[in-house]
C-alpha positions as CSV (number, residue, x, y, z in Angstrom):
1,X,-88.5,41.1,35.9
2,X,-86.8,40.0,32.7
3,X,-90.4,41.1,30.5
4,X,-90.0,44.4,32.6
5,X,-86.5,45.1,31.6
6,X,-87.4,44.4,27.7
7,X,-90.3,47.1,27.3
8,X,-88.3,50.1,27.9
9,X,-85.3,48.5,25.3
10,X,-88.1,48.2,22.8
11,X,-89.0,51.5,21.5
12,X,-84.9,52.5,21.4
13,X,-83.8,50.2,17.9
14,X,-86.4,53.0,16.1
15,X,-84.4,55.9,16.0
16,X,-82.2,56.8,12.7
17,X,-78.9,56.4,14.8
18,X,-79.0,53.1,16.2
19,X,-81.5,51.1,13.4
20,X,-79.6,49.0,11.1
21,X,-79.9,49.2,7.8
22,X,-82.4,46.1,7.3
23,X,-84.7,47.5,10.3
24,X,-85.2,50.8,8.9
25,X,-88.9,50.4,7.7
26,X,-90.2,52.9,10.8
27,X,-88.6,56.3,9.4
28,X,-90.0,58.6,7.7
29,X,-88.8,59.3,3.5
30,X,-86.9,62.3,3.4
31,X,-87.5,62.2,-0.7
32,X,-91.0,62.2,-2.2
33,X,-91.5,60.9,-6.0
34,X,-88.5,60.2,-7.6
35,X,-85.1,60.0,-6.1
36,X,-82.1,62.1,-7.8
37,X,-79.1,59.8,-8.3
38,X,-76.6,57.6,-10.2
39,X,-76.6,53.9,-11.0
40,X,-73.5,54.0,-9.4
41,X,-75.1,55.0,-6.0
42,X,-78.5,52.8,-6.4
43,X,-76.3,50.0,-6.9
44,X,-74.4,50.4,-3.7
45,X,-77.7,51.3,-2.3
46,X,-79.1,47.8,-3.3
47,X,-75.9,45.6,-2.3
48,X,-76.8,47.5,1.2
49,X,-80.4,46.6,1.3
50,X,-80.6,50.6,1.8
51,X,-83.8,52.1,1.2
52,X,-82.4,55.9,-1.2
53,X,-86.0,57.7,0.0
54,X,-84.1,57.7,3.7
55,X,-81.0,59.3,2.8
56,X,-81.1,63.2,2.2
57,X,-78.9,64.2,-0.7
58,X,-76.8,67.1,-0.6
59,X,-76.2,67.7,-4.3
60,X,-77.7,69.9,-6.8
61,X,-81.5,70.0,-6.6
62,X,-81.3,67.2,-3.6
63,X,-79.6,64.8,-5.5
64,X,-78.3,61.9,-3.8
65,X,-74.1,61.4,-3.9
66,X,-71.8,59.0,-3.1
67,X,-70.8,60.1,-0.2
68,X,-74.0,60.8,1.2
69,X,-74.7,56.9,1.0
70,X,-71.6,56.1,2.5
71,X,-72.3,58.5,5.3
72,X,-75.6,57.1,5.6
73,X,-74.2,53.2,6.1
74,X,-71.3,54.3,8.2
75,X,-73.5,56.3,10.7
76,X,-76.0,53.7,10.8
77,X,-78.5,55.1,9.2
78,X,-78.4,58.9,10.7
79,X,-78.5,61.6,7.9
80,X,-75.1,62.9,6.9
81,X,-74.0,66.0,8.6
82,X,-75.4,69.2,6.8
83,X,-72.0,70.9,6.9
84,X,-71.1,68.4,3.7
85,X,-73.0,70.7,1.8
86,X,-71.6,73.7,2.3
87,X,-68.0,72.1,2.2
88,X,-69.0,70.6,-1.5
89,X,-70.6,74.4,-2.7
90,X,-67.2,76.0,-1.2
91,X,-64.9,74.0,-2.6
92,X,-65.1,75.6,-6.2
93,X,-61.6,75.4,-7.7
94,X,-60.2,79.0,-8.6
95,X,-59.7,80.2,-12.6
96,X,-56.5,79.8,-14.0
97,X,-54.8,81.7,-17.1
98,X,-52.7,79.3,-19.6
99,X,-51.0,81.0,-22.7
100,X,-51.6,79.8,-25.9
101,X,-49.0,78.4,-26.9
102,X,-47.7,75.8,-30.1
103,X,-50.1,73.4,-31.9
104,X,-52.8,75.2,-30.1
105,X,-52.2,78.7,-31.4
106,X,-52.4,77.6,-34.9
107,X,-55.5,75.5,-33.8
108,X,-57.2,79.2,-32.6
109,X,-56.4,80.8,-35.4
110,X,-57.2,78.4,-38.1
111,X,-61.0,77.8,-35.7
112,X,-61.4,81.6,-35.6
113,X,-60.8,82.1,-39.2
114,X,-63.4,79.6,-40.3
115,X,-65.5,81.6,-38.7
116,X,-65.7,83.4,-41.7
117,X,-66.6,81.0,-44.0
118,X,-70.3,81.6,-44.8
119,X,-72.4,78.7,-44.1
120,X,-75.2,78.1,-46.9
121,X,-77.8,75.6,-45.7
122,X,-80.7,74.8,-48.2
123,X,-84.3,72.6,-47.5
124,X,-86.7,71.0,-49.9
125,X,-88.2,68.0,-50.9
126,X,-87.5,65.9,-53.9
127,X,-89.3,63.0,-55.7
128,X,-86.4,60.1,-56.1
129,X,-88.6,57.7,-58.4
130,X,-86.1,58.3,-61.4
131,X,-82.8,58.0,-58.9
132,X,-84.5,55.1,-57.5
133,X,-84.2,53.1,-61.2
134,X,-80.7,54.8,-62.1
135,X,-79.3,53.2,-58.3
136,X,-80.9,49.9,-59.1
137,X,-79.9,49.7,-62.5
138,X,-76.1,50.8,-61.8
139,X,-76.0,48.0,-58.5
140,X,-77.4,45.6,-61.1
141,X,-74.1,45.9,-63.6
142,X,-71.9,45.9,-60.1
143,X,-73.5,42.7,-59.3
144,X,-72.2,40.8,-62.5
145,X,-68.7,42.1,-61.2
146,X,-66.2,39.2,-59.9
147,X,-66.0,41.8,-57.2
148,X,-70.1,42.9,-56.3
149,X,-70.5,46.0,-54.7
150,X,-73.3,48.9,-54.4
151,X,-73.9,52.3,-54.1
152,X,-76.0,53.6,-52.1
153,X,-78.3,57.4,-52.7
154,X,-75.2,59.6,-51.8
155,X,-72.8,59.8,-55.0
156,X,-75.7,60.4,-56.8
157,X,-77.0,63.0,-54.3
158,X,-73.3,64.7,-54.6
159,X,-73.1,64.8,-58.5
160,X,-76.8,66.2,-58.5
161,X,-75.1,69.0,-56.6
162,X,-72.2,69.4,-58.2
163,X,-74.4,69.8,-61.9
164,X,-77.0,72.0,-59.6
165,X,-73.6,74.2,-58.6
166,X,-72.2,74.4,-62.1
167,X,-76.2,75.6,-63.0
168,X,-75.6,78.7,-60.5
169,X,-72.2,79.0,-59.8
170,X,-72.8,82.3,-57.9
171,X,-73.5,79.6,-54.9
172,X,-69.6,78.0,-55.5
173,X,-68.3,81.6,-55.2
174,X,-66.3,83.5,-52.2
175,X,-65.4,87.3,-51.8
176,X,-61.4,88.5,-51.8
177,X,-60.2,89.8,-48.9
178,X,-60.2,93.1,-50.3
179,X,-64.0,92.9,-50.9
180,X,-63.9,94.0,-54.2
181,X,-64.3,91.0,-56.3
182,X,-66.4,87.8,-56.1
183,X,-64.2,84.7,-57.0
184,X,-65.5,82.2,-58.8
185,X,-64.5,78.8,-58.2
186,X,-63.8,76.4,-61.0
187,X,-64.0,73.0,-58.9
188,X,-66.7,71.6,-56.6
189,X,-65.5,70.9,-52.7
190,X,-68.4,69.3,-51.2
191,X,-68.7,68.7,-47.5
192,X,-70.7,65.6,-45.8
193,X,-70.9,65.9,-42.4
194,X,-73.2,62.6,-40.7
């Protein structure tokens, strides 16, 4: 009698809803290839012992949340509810309007006006053999300082263009507002950005 009343209570621990986490080798992977998700999630996922191909994901392109893993552990191991997914798309927060107001005003107008700054962006290719010995030879006399220091290939990149600008200064030149007359600039202002 006792055998008899444990086959029936065999085949019951295989379903989703009642398998614990560490028993749930049977079901089938709702993910195929990669799983979509954090670190964040795969780590709570391995302090589980949870299996992430098991738990369908209801973000973007099937990606695995949070929450769903959460759900996932507090149901047991059933698959979260499919009406979290249409809560999470609806949920979009409205638009709101802000004037512009202060600091920020000045920071539009000063963004939108360097709009009009024409941008002048030049390529080539250079031999450096001659640069090369100036830079050694200049970090050789900063050595015998009390105080050694080098330079590295930049100032000498930025005084090549400022000689190179003084060459065609129609390139250090801007237009009035007017349009009617091309400015041109007695001093070099030369921009790095790294």
């Amino acid at each position: 009698p006792a055998a008899a009343a444990e086959e029936p209570a065999a085949p019951t621990p295989a379903t989703p809803a009642q398998a614990s986490p560490s028993t749930q080798a049977t079901p089938t992977p709702v993910h195929n290839g990669k799983v979509l998700t954090t670190p964040a999630v795969r780590h709570i996922a391995r302090n589980n012992g949870l299996d992430l191909t098991l738990v369908p994901g209801t973000g973007p392109n099937g990606r695995i949340l949070k929450g769903d893993v959460l759900a996932y552990l507090e149901s047991g191991g059933a698959p979260a509810a499919p009406a979290s997914t249409a809560a999470s798309t609806a949920a979009a927060p409205a638009d709101s309007v802000e004037p512009i107001r202060g600091i920020r005003r000045m920071m539009v107008q000063s963004m939108k006006k360097s709009l009009t700054i024409p941008h002048f962006v030049y390529s080539d290719e250079f031999e450096m053999n001659a640069t090369t010995a100036i830079r050694k030879q200049i970090n050789t006399a900063l050595a015998t300082n009390s105080d050694p220091k080098k330079i590295s290939y930049m100032p000498l990149i930025l005084k090549a263009a400022s000689l190179a600008l003084s060459d065609h200064p129609i390139l250090n030149s801007s237009i009035s507002d007017d349009e009617t007359e091309i400015i041109y600039h007695g001093s070099h202002n030369i921009g790095v950005a790294m």
